[in-house]
mmCIF file as Biopython writes it, N, C-alpha, C and O atoms, coordinates in Angstrom:
data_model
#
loop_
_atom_site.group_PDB
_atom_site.id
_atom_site.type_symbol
_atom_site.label_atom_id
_atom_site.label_alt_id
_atom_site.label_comp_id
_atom_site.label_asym_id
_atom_site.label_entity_id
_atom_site.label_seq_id
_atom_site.pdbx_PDB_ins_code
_atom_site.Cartn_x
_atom_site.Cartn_y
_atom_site.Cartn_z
_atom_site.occupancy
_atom_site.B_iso_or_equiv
_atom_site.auth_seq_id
_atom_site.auth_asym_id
_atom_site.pdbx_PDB_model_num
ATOM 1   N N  . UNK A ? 1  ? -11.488 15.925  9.034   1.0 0.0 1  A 1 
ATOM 2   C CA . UNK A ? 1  ? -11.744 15.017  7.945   1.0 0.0 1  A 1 
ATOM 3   C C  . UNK A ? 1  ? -10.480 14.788  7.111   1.0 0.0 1  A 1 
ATOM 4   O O  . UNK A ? 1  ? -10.384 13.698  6.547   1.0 0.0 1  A 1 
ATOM 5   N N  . UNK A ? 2  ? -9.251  15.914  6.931   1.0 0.0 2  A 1 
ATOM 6   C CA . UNK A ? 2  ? -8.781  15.669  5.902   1.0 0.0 2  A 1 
ATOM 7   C C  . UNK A ? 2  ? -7.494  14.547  6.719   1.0 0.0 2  A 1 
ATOM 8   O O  . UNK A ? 2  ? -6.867  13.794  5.973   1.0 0.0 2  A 1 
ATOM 9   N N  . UNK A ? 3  ? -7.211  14.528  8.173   1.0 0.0 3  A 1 
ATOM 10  C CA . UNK A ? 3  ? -6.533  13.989  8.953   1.0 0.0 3  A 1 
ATOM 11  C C  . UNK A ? 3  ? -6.717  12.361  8.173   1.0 0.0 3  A 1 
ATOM 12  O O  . UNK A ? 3  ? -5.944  11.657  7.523   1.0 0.0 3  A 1 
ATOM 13  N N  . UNK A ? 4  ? -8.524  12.174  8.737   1.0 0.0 4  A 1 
ATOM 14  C CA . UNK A ? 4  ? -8.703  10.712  8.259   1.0 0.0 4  A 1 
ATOM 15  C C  . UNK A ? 4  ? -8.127  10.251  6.950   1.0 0.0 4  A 1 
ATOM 16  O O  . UNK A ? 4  ? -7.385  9.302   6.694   1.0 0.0 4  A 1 
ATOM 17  N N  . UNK A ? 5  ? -8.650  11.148  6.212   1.0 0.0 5  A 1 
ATOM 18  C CA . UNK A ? 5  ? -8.134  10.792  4.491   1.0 0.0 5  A 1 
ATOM 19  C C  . UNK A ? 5  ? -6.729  10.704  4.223   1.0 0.0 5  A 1 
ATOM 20  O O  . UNK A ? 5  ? -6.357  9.874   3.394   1.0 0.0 5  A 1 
ATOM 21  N N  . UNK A ? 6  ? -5.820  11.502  4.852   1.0 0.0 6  A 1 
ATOM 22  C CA . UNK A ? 6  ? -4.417  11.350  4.700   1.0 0.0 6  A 1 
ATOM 23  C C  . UNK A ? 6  ? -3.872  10.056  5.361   1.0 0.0 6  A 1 
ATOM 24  O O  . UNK A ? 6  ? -2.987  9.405   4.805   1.0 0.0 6  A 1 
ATOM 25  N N  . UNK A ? 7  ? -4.405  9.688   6.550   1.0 0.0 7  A 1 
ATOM 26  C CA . UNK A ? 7  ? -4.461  8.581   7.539   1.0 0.0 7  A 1 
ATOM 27  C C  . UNK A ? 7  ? -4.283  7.360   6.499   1.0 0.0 7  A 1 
ATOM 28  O O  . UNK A ? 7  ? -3.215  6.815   6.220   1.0 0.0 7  A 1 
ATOM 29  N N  . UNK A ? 8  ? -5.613  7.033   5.963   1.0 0.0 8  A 1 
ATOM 30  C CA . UNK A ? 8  ? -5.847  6.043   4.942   1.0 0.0 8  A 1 
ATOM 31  C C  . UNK A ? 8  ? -5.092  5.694   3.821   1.0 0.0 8  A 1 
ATOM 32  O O  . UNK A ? 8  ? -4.703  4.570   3.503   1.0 0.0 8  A 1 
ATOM 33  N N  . UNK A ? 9  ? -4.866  7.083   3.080   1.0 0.0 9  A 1 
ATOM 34  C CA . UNK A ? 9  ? -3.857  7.009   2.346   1.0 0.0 9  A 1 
ATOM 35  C C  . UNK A ? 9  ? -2.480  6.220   2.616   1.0 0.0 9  A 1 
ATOM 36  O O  . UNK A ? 9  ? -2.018  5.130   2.276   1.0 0.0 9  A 1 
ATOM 37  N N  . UNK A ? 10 ? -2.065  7.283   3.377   1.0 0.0 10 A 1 
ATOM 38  C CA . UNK A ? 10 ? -0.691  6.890   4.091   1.0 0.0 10 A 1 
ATOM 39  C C  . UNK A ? 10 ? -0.590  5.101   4.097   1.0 0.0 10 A 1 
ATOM 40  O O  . UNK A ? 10 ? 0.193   4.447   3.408   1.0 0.0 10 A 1 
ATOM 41  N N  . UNK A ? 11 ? -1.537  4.583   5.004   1.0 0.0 11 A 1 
ATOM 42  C CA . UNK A ? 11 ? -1.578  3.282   5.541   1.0 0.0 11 A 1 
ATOM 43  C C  . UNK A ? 11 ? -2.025  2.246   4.468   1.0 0.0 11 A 1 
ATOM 44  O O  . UNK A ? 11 ? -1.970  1.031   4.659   1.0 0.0 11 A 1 
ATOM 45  N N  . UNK A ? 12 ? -2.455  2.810   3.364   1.0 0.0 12 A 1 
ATOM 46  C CA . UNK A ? 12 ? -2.461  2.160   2.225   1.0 0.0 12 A 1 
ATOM 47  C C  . UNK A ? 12 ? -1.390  2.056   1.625   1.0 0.0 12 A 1 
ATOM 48  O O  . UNK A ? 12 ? -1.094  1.017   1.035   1.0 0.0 12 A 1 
ATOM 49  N N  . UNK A ? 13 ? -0.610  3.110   1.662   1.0 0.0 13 A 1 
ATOM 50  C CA . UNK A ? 13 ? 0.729   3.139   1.136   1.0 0.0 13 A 1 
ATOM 51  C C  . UNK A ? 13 ? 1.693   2.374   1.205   1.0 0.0 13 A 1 
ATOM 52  O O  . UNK A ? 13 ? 2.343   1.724   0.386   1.0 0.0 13 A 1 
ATOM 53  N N  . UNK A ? 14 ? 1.716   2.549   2.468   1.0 0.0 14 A 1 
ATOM 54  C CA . UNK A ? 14 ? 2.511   1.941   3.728   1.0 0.0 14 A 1 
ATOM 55  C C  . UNK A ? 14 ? 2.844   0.077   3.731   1.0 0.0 14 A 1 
ATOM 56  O O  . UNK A ? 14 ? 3.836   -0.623  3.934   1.0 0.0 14 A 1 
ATOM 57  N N  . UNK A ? 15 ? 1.065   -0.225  3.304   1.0 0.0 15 A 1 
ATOM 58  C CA . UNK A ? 15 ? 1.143   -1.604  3.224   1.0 0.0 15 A 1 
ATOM 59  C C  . UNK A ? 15 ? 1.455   -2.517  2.078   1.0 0.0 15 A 1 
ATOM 60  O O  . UNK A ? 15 ? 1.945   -3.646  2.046   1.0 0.0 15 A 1 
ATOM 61  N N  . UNK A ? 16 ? 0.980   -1.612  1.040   1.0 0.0 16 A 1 
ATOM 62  C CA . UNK A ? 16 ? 1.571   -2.096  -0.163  1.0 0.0 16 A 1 
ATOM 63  C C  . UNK A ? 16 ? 3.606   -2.555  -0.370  1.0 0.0 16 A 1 
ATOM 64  O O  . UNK A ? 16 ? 4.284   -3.571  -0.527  1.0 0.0 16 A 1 
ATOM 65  N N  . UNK A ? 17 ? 3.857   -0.856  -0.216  1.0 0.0 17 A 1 
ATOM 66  C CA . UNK A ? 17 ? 5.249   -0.942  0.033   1.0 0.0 17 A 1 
ATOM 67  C C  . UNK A ? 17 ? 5.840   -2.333  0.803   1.0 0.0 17 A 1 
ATOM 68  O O  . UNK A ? 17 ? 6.561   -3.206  0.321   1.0 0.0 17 A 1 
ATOM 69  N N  . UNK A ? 18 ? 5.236   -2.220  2.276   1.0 0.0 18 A 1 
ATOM 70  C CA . UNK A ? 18 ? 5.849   -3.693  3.358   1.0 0.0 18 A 1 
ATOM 71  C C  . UNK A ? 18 ? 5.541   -5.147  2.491   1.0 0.0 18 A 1 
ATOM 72  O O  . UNK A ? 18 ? 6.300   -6.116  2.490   1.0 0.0 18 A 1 
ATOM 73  N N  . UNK A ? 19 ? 4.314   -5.060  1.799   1.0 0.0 19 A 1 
ATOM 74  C CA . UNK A ? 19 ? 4.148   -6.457  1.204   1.0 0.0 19 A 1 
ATOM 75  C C  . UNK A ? 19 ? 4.821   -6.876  -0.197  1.0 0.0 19 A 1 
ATOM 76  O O  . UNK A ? 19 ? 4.901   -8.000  -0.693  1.0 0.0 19 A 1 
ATOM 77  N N  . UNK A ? 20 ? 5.314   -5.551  -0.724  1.0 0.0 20 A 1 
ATOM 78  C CA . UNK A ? 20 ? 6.054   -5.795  -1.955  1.0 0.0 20 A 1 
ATOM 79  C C  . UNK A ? 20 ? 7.436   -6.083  -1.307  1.0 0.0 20 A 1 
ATOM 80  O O  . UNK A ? 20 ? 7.581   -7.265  -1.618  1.0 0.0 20 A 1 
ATOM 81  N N  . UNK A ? 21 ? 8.035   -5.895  -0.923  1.0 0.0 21 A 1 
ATOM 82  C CA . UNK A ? 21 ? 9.757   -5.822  0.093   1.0 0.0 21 A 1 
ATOM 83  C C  . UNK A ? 21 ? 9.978   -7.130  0.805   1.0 0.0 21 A 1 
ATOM 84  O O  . UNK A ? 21 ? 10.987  -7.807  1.000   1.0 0.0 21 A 1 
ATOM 85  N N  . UNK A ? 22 ? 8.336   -7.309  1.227   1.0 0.0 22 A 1 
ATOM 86  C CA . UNK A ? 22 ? 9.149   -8.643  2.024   1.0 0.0 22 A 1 
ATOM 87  C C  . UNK A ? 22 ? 8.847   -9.858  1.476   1.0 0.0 22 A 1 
ATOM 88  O O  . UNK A ? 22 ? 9.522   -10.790 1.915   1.0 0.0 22 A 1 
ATOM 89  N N  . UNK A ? 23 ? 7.847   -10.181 0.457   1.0 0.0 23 A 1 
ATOM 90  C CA . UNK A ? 23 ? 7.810   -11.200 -0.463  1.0 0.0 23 A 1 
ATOM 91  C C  . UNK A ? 23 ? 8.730   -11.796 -1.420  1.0 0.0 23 A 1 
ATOM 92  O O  . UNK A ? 23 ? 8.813   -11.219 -2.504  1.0 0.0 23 A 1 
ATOM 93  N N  . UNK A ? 24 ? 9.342   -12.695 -1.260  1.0 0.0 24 A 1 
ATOM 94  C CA . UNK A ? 24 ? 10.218  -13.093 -2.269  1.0 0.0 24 A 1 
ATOM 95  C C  . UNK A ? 24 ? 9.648   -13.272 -3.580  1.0 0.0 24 A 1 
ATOM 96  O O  . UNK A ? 24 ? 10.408  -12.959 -4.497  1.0 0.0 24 A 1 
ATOM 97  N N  . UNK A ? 25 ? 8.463   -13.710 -3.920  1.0 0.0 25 A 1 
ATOM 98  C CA . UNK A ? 25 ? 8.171   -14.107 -5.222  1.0 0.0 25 A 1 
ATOM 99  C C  . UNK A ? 25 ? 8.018   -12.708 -5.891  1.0 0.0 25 A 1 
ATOM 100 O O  . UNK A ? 25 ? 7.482   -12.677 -6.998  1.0 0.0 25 A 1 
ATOM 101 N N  . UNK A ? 26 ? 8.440   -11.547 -5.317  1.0 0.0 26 A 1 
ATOM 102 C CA . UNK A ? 26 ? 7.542   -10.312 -6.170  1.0 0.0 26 A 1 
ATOM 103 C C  . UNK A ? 26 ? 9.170   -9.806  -7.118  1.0 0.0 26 A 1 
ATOM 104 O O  . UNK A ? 26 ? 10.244  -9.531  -6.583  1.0 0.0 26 A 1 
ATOM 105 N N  . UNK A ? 27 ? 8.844   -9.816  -8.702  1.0 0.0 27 A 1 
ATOM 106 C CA . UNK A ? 27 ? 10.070  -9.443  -9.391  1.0 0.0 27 A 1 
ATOM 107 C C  . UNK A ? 27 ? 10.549  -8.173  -9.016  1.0 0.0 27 A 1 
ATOM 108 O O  . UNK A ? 27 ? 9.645   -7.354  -9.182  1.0 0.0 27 A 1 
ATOM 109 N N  . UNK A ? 28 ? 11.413  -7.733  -8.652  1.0 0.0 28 A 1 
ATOM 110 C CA . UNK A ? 28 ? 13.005  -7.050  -8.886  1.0 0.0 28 A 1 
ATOM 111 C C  . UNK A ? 28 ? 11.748  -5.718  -9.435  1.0 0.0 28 A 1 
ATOM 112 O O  . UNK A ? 28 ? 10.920  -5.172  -8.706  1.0 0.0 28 A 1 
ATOM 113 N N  . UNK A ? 29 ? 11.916  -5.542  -10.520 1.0 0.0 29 A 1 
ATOM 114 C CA . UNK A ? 29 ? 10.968  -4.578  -10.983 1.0 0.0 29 A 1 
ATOM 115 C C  . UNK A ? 29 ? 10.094  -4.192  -10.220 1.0 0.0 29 A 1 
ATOM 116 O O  . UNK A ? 29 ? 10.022  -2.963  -10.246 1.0 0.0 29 A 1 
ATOM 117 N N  . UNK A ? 30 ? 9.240   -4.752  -9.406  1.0 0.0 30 A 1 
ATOM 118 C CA . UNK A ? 30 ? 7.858   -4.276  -9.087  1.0 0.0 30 A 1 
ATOM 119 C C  . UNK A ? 30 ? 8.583   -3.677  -7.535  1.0 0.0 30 A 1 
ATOM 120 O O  . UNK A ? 30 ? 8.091   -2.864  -6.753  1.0 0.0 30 A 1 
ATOM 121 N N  . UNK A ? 31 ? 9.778   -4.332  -7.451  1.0 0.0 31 A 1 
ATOM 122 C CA . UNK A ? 31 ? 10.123  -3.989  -6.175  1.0 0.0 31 A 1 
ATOM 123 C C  . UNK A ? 31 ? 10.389  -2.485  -6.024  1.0 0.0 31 A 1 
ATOM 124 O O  . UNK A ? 31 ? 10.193  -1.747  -5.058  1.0 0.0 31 A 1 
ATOM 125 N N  . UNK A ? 32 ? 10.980  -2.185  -7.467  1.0 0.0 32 A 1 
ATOM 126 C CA . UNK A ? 32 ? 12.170  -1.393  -7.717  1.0 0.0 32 A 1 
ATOM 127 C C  . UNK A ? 32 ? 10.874  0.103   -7.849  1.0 0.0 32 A 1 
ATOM 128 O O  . UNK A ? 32 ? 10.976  1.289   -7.535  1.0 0.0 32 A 1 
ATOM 129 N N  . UNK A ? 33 ? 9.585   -0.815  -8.542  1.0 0.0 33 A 1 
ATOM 130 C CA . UNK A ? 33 ? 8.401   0.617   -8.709  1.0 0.0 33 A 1 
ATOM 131 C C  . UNK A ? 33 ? 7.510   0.693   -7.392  1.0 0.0 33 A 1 
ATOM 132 O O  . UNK A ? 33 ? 6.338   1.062   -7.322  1.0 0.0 33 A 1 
ATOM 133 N N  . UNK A ? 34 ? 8.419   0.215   -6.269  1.0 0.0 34 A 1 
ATOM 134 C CA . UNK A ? 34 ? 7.391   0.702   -5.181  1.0 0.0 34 A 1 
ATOM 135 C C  . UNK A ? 34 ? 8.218   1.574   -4.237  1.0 0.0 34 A 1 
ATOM 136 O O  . UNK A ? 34 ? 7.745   2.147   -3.255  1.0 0.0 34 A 1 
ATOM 137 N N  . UNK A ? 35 ? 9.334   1.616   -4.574  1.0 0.0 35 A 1 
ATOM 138 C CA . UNK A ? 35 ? 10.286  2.640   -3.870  1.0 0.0 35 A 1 
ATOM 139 C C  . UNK A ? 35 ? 10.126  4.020   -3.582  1.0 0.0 35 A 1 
ATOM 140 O O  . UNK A ? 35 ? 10.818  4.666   -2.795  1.0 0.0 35 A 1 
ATOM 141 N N  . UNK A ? 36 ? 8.876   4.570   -4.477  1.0 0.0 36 A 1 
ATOM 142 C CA . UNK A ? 36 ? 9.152   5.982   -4.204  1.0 0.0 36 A 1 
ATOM 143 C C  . UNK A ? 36 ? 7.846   6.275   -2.646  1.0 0.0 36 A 1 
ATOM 144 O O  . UNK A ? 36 ? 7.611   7.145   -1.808  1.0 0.0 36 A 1 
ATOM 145 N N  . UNK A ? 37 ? 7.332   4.901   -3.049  1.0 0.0 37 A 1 
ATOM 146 C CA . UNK A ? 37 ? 6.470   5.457   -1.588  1.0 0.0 37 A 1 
ATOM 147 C C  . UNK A ? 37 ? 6.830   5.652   0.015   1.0 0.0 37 A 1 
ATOM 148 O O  . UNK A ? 37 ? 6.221   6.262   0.894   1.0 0.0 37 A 1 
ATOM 149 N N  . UNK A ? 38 ? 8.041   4.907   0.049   1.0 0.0 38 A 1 
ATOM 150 C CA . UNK A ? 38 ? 9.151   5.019   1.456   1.0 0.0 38 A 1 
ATOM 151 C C  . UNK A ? 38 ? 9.351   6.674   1.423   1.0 0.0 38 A 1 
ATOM 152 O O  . UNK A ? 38 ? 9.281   7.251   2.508   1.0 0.0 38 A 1 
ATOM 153 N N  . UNK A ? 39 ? 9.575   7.384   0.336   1.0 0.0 39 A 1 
ATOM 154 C CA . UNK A ? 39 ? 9.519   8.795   0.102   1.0 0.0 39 A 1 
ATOM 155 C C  . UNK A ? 39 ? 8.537   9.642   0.565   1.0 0.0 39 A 1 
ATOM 156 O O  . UNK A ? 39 ? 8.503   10.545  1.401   1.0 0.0 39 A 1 
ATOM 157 N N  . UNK A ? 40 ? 7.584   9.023   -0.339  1.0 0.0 40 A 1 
ATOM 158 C CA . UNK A ? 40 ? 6.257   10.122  -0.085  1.0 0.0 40 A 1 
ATOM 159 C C  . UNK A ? 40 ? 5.641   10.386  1.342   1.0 0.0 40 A 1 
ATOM 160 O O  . UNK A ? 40 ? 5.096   11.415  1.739   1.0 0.0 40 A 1 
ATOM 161 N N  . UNK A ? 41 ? 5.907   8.955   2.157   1.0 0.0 41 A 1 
ATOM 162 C CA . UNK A ? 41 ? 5.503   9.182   3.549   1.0 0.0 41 A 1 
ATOM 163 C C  . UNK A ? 41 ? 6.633   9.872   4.122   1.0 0.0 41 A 1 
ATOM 164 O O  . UNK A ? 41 ? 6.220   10.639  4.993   1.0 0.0 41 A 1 
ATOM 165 N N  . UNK A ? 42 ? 8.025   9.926   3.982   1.0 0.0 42 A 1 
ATOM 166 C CA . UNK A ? 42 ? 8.732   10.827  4.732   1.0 0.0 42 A 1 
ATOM 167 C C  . UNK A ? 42 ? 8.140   12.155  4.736   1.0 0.0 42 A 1 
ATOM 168 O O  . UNK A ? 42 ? 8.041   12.916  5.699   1.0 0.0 42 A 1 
ATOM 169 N N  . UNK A ? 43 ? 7.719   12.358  3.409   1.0 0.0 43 A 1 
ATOM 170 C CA . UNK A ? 43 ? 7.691   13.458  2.944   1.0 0.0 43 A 1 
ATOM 171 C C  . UNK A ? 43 ? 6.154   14.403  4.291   1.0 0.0 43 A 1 
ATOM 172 O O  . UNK A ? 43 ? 6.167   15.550  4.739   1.0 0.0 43 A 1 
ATOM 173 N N  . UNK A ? 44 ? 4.993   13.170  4.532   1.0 0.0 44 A 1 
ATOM 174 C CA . UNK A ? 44 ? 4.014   13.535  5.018   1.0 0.0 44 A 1 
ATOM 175 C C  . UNK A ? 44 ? 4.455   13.860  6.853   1.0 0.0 44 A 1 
ATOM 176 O O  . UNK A ? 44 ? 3.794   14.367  7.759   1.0 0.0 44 A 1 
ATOM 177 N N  . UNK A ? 45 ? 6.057   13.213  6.805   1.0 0.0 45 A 1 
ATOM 178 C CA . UNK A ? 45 ? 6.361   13.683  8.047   1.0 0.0 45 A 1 
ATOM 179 C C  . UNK A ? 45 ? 7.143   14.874  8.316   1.0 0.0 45 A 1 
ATOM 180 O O  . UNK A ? 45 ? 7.502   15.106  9.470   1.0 0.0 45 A 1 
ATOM 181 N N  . UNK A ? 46 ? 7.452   15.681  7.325   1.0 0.0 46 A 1 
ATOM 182 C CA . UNK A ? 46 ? 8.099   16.745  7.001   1.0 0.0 46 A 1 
ATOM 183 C C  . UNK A ? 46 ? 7.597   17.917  7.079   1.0 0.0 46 A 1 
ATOM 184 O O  . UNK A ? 46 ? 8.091   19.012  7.350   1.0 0.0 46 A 1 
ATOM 185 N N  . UNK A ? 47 ? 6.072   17.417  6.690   1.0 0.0 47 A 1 
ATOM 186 C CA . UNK A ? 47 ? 5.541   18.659  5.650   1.0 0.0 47 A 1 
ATOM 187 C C  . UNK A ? 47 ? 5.373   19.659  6.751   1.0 0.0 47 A 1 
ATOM 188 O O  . UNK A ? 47 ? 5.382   19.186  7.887   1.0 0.0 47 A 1 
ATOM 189 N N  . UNK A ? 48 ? 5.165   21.421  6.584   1.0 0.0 48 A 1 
ATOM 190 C CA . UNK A ? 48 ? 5.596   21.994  7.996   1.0 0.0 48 A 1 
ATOM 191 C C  . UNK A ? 48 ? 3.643   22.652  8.224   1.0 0.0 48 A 1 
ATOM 192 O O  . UNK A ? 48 ? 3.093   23.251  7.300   1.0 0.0 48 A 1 
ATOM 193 N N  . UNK A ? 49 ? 3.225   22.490  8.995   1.0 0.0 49 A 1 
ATOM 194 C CA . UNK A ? 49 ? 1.997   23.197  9.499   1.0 0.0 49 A 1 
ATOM 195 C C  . UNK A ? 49 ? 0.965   22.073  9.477   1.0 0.0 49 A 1 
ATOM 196 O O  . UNK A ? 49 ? -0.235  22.300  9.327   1.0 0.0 49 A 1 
ATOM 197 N N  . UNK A ? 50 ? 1.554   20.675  9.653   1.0 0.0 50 A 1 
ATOM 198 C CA . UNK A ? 50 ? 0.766   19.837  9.640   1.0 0.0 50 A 1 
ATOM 199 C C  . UNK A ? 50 ? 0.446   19.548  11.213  1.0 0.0 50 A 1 
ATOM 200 O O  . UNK A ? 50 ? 1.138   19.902  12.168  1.0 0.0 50 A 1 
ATOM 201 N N  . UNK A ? 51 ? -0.790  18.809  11.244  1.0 0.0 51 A 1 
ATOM 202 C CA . UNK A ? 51 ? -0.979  18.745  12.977  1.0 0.0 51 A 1 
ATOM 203 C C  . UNK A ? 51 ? 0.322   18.177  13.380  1.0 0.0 51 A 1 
ATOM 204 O O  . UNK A ? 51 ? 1.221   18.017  12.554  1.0 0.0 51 A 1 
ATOM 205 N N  . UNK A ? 52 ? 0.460   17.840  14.732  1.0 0.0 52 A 1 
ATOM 206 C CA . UNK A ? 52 ? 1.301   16.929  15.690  1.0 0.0 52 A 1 
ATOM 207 C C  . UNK A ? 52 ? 0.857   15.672  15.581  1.0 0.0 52 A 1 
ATOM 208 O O  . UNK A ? 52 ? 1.536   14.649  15.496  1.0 0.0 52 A 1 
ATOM 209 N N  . UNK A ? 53 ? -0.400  15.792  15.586  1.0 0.0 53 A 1 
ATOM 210 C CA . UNK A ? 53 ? -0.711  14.235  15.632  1.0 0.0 53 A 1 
ATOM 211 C C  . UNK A ? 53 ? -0.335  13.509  14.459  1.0 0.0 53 A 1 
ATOM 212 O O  . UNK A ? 53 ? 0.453   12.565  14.491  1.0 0.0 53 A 1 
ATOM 213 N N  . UNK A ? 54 ? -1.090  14.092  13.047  1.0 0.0 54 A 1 
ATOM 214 C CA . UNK A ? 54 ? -0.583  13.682  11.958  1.0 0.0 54 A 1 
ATOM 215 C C  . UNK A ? 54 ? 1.332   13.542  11.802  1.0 0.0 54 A 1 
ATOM 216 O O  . UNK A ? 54 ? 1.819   12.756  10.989  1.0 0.0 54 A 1 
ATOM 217 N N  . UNK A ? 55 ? 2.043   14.257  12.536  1.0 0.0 55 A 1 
ATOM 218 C CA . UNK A ? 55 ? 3.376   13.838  12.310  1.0 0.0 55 A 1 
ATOM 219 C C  . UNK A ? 55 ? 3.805   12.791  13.009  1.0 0.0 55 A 1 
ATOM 220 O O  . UNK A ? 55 ? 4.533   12.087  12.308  1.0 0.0 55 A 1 
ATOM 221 N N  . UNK A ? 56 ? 3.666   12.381  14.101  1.0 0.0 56 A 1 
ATOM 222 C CA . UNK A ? 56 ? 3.466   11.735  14.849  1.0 0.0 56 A 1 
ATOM 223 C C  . UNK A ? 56 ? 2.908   9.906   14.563  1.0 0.0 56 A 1 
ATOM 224 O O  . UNK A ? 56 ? 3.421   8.829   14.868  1.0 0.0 56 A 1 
ATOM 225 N N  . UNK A ? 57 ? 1.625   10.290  13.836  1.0 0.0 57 A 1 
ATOM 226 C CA . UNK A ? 57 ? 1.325   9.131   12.620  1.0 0.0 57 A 1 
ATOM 227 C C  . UNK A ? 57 ? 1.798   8.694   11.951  1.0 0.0 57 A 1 
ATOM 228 O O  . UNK A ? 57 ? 1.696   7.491   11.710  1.0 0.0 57 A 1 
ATOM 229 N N  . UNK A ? 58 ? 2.780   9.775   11.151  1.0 0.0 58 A 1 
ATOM 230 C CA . UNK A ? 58 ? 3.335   9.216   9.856   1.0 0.0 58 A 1 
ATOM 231 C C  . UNK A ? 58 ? 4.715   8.372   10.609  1.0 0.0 58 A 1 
ATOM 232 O O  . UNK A ? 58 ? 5.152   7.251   10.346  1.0 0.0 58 A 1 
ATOM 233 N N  . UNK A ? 59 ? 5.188   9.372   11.623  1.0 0.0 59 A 1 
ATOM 234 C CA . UNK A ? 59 ? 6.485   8.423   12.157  1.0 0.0 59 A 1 
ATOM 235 C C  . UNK A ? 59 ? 6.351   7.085   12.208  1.0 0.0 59 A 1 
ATOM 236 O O  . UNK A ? 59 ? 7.025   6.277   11.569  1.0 0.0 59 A 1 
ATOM 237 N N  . UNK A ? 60 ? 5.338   6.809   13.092  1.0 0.0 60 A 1 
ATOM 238 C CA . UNK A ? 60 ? 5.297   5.444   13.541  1.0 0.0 60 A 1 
ATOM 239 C C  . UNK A ? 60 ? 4.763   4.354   12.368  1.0 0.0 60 A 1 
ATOM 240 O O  . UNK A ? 60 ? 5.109   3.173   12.389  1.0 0.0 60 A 1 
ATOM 241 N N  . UNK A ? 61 ? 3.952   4.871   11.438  1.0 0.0 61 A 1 
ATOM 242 C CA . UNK A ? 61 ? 3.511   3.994   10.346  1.0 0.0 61 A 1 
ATOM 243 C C  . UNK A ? 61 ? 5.173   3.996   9.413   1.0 0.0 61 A 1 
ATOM 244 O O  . UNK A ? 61 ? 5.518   2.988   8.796   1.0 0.0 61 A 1 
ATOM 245 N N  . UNK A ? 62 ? 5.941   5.101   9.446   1.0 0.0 62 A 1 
ATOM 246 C CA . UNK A ? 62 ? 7.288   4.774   8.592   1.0 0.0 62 A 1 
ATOM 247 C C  . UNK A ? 62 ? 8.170   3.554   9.668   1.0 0.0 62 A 1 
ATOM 248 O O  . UNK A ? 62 ? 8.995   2.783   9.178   1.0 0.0 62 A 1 
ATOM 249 N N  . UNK A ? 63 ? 7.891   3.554   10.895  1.0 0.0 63 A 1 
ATOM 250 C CA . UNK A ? 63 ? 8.780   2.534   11.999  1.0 0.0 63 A 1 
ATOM 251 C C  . UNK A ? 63 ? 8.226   1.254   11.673  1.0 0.0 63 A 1 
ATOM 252 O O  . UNK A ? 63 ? 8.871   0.221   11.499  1.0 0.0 63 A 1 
ATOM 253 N N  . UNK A ? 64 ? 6.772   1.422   11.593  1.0 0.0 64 A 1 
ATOM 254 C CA . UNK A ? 64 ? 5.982   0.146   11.408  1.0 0.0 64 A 1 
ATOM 255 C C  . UNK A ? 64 ? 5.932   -0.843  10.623  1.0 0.0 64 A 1 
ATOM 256 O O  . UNK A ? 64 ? 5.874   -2.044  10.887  1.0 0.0 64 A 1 
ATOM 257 N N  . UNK A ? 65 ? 5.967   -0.038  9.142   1.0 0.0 65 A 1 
ATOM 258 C CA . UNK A ? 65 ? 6.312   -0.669  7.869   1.0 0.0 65 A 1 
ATOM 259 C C  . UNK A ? 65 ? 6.923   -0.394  6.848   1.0 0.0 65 A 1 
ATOM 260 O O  . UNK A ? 65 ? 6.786   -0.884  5.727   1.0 0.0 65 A 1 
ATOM 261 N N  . UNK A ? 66 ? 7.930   0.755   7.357   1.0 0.0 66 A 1 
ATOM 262 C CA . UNK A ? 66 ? 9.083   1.080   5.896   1.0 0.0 66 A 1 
ATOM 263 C C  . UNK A ? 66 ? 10.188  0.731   6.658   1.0 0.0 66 A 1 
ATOM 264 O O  . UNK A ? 66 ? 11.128  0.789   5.864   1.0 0.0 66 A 1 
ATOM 265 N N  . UNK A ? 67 ? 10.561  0.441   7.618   1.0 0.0 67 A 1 
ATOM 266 C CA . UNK A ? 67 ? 11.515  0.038   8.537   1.0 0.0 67 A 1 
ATOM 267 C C  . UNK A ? 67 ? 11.968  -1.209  8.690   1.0 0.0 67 A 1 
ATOM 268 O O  . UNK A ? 67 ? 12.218  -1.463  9.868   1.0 0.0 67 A 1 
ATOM 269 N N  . UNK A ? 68 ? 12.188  -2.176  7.861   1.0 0.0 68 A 1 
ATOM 270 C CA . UNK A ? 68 ? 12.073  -3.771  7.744   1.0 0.0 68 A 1 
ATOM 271 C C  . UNK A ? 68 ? 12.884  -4.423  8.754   1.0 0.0 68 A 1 
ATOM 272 O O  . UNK A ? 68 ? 12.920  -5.652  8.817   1.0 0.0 68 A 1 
#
């Protein structure tokens, strides 16, 4: 269960971040307050005693959409 919930998270994250970055109309600012989430998902690929799969997840969702 907690796989799914981190899953969701993540990919919520994930999408916000890609849609703030690649929109031109979005101000400088809002750009500038979505930066730390490119972080936080590294961070979910780091973390140590997490499944394989879950690392594995986070990679490809950071290739997918923090990777422009």
């Amino acid at each position: 269960m907690q796989f799914k919930i981190r899953k969701e998270a993540m990919t919520g994250l994930a999408m916000i971040y890609k849609k703030h970055l690649n929109d031109a109309d979005v101000p400088q600012a809002t750009k500038k307050a979505v930066t730390w989430i490119k972080d936080k998902i590294l961070h979910g690929y780091y973390m140590t005693g997490m499944e394989d799969r879950y690392s594995s997840f986070v990679w490809k969702l950071y290739l997918d959409c923090i990777v422009l």
